[in-house]
VOPAGU-2260 file (C-alpha; in pm, 1 decimal, decimal comma):
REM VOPAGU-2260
SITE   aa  ch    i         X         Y         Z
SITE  UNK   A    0       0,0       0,0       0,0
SITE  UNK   A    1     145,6     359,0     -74,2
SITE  UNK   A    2      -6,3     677,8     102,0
SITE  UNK   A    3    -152,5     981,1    -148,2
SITE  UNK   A    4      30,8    1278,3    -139,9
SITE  UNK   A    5    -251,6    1609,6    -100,0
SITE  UNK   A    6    -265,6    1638,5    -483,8
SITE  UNK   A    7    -298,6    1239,6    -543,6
SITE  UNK   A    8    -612,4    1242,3    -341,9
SITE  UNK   A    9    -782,5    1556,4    -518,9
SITE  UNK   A   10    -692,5    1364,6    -872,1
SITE  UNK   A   11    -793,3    1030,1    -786,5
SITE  UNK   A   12   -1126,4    1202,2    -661,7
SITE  UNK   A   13   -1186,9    1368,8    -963,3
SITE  UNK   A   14   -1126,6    1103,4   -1220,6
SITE  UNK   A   15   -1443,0     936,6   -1417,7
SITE  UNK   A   16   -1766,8     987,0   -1214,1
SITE  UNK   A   17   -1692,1     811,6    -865,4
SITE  UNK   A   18   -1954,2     912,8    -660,5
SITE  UNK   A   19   -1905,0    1023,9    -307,9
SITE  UNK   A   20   -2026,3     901,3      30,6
SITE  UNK   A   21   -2057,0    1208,5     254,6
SITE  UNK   A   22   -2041,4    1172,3     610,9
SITE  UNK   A   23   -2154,5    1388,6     834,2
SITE  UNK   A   24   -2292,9    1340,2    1245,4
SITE  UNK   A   25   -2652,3    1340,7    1343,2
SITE  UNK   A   26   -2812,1    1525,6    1696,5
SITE  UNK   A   27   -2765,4    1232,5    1913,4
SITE  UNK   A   28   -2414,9    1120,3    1789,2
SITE  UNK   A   29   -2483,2     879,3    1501,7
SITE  UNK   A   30   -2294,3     890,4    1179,9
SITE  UNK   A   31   -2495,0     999,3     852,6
SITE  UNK   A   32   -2359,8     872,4     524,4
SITE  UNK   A   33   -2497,1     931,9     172,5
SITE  UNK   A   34   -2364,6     921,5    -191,5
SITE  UNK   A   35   -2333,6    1272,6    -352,0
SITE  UNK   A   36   -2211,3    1410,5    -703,8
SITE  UNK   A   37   -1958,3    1680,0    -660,9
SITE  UNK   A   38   -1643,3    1879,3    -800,2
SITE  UNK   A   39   -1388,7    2091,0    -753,0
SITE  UNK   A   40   -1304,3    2478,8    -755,9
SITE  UNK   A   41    -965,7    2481,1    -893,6
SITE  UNK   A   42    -931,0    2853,3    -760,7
SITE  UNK   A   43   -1015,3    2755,9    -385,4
SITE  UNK   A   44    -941,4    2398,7    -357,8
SITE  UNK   A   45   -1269,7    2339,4    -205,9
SITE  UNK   A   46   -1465,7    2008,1    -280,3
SITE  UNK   A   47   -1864,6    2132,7    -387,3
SITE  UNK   A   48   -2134,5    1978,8    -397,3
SITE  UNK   A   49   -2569,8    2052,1    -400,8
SITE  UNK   A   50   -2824,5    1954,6    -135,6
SITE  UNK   A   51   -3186,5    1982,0     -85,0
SITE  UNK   A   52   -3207,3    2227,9     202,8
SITE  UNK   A   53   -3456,3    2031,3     382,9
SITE  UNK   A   54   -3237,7    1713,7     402,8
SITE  UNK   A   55   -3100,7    1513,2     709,2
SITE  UNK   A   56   -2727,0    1602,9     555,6
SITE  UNK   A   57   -2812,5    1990,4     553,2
SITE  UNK   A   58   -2941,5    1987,2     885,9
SITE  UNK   A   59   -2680,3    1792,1    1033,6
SITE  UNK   A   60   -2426,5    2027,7     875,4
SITE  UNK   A   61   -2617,5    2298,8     969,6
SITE  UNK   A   62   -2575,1    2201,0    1344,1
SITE  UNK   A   63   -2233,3    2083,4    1275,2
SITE  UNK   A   64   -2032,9    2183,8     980,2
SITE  UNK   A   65   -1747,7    1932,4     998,2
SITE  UNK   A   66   -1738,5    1653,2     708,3
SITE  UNK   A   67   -1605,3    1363,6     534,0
SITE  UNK   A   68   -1613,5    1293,9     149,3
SITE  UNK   A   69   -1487,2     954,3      55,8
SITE  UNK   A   70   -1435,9     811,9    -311,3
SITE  UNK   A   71   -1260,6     434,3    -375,9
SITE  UNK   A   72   -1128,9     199,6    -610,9
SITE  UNK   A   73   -1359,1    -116,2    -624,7
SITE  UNK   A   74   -1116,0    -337,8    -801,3
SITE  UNK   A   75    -783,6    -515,9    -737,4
SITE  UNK   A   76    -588,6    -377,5    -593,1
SITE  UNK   A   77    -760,5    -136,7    -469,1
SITE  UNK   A   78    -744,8     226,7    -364,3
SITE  UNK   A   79    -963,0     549,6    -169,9
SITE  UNK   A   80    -957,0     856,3    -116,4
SITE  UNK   A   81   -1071,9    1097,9     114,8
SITE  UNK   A   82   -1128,5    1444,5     283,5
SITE  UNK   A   83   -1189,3    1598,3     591,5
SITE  UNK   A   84   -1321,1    1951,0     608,7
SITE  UNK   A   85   -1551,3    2201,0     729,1
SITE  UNK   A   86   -1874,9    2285,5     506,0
SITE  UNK   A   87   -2023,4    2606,4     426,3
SITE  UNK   A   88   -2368,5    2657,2     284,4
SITE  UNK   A   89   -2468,9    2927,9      40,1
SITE  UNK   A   90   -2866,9    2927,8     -51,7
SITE  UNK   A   91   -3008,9    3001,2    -439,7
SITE  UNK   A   92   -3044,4    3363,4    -338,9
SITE  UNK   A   93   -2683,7    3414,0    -223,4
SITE  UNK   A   94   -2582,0    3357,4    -512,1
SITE  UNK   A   95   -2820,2    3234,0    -826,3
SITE  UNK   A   96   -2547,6    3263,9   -1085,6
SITE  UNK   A   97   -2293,3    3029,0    -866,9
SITE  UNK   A   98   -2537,9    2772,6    -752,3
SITE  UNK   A   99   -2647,5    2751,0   -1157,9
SITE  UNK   A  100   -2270,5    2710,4   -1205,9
SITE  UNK   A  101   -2197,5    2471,9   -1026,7
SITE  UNK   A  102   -2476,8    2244,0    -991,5
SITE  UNK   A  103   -2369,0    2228,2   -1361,5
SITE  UNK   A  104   -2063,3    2128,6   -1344,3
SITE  UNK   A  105   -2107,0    1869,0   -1056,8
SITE  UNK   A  106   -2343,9    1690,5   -1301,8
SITE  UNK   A  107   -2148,9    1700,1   -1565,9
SITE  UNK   A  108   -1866,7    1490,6   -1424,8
SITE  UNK   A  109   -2195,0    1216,1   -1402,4
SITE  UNK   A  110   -2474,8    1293,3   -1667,9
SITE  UNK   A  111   -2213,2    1394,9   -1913,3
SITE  UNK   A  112   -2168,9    1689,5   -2101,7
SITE  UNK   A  113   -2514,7    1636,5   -2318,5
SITE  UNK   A  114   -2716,6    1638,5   -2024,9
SITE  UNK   A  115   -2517,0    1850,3   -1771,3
SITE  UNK   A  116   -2725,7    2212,5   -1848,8
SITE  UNK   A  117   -3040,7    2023,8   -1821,7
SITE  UNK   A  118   -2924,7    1843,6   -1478,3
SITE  UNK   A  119   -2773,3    2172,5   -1346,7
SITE  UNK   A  120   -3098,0    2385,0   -1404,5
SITE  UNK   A  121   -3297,8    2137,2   -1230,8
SITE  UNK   A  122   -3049,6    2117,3    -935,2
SITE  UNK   A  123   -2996,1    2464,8    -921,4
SITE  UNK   A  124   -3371,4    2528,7    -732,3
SITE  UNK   A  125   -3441,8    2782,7    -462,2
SITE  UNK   A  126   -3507,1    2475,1    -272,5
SITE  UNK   A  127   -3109,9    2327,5    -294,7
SITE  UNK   A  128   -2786,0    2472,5    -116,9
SITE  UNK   A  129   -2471,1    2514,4    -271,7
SITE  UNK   A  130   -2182,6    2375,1     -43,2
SITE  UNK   A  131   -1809,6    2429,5     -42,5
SITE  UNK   A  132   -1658,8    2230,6     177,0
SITE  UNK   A  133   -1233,5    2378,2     248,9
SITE  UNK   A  134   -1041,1    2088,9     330,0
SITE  UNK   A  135    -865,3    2007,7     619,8
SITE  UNK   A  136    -687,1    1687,7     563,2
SITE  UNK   A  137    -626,3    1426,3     263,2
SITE  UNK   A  138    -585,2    1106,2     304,1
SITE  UNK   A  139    -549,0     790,8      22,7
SITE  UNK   A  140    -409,3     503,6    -102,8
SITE  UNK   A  141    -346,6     305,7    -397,5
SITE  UNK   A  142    -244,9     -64,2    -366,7
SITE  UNK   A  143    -453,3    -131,0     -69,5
SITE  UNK   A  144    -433,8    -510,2    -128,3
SITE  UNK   A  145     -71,4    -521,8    -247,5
């Protein structure tokens, strides 16, 4: 098994449409995982991603903005990825022309580009929050099972 350097992780993350499990921690103490889309702003570093504003995962980070975004390797010989970070939420009104951005691009990296204007107006609702999450620590590996 090797370690990911910073960059390694933020590649491996990116590449084809690996889709992310999100953890974050519910009132009583429980961990909260679900699969999200998300991307990258190259200018910040932050990892983004939309949510419904009424969800579990917005709530949770509401109450408590640290999370986890993990992406892996599901073949020999394996690898993940992952980052730890603090989220910030932006609503539709904070910003119209960034949420319509990137809700975009998120779905482009999994609807493709054909589809990713019709995915990113639909995702880009009043009703949705944009969140950047700035990372706090990488962590990865490739050759898990080597």
């Amino acid at each position: 098994m090797r370690p990911m350097r910073d960059d390694e992780v933020v590649a491996f993350m990116r590449e084809g449409s690996r889709t992310g499990k999100l953890g974050v921690v519910r009132a009583d103490g429980r961990p909260h995982v679900v699969p999200i889309w998300f991307d990258f702003d190259d200018d910040t570093g932050d990892l983004i991603f939309v949510m419904g504003s009424g969800s579990l995962k917005a709530r949770c980070i509401a109450r408590d903005p640290r999370v986890t975004v993990c992406v892996d390797e599901m073949q020999f010989p394996f690898a993940f990825a992952r980052i730890d970070g603090v989220a910030t939420t932006y609503t539709h009104d904070d910003d119209p022309e960034a949420m319509l951005h990137w809700a975009t691009e998120t779905c482009r990296r999994f609807v493709g580009d054909d589809r990713a204007e019709e995915f990113g107006r639909r995702n880009a609702d009043p009703h949705e929050l944009l969140v950047r999450v700035r990372p706090t620590r990488h962590v990865g590996a490739t050759g898990v099972a080597d």
